[in-house]
C-alpha positions in Angstrom: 131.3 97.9 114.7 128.0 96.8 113.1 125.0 98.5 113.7 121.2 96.7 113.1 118.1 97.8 112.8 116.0 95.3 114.7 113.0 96.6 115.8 110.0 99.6 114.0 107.5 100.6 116.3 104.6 100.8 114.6 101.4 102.7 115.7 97.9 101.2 116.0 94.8 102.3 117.5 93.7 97.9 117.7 96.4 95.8 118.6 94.1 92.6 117.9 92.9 94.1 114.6 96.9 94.8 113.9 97.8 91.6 115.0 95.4 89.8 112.5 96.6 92.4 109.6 99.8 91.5 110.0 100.1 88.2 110.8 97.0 86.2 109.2 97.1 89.2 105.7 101.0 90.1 105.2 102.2 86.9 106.4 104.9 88.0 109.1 105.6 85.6 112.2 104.2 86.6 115.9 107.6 86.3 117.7 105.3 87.0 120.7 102.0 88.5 122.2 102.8 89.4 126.0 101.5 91.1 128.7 104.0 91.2 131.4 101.8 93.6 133.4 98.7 95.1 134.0 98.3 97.7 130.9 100.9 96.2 129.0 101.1 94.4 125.7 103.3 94.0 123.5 103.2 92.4 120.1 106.1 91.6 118.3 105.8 90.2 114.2 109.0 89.6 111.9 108.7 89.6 108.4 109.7 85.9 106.6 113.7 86.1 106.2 114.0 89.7 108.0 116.5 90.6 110.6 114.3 93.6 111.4 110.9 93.2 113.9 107.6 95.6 113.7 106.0 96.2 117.6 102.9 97.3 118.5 100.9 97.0 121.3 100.2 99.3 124.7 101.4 100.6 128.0 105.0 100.0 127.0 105.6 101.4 123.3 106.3 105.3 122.8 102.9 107.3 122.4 102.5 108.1 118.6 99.5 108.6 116.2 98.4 105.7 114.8 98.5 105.7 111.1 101.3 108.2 111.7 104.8 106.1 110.1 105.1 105.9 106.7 107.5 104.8 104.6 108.4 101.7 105.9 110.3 99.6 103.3 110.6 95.5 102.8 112.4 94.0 100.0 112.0 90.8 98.1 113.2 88.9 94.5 109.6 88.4 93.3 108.0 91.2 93.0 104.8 90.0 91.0 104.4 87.1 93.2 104.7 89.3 96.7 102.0 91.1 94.8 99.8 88.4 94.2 100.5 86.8 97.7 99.4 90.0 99.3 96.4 90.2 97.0 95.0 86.9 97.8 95.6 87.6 101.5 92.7 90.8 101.1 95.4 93.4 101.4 94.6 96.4 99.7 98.1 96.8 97.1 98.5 99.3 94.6 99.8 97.8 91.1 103.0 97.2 90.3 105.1 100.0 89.5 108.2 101.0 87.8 110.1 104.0 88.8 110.1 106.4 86.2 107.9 104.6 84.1 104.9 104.0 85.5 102.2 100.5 85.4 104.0 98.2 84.9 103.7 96.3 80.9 104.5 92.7 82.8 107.9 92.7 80.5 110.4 95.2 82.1 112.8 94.1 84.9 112.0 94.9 88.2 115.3 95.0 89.6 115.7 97.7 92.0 113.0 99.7 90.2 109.9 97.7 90.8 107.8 98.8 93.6 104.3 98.0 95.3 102.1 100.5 98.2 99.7 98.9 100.7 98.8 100.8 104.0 97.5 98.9 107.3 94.3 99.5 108.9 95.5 102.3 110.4 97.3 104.5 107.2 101.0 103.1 108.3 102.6 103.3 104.8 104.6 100.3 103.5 106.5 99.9 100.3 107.1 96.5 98.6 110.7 96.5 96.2 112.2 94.1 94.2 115.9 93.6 94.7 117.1 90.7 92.9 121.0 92.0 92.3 123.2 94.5 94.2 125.6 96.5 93.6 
């Protein structure tokens, strides 16, 4: 039996402001933007090529802290050119780093060791890595 993640709840304090962060900045896809009833929404984004769904919205999510999750991990094979693509965008990303080695040179591979930080409006923590082979 298989088992997916499919959906993180993430908490927000401004679903619009959210919404824009996520959509127009990081470049996920609004799956959808409902309100099926009165002091409900829900706001549904899924990063480009991701099986996995970030919702946010009110009335129908659990009641957490916004700014509260961290830790929250994507994966691509370019990590210099996510980096750039989020720059661009306005998001606030820390420099590229390697584990154990710090900034970094623009030389060493990035495979599985290559990583990036950027936080929402709210604090939600997000990592950027660079996967490019498996094991």
């Amino acid at each position: 039996m298989e088992w997916t993640l499919e959906v993180v709840v993430v908490p927000v304090s401004d679903v619009d402001r959210a919404k824009a962060f996520y959509a127009d900045q990081v470049g996920f896809t609004l799956d959808h933007d409902v309100t099926p009833a009165e002091g409900v929404r829900i706001v549904q984004l899924t990063p480009p090529g991701s099986g996995c769904s970030v919702v946010f919205g009110r009335g129908a999510v659990p009641d957490m802290p916004p700014g509260s999750l961290k830790g929250l991990q994507l994966v691509v094979n370019d990590l210099p050119k996510a980096h750039a693509m989020l720059t661009e965008r306005g998001v606030e990303v820390s420099e590229i780093q390697v584990h154990g080695m710090g900034t970094w040179d623009g030389e060493a591979d990035l495979n599985n060791v290559g990583f990036v930080h950027f936080a929402d409006p709210d604090g939600n923590g997000w990592t950027v890595q660079q996967i490019t082979a498996r094991r």
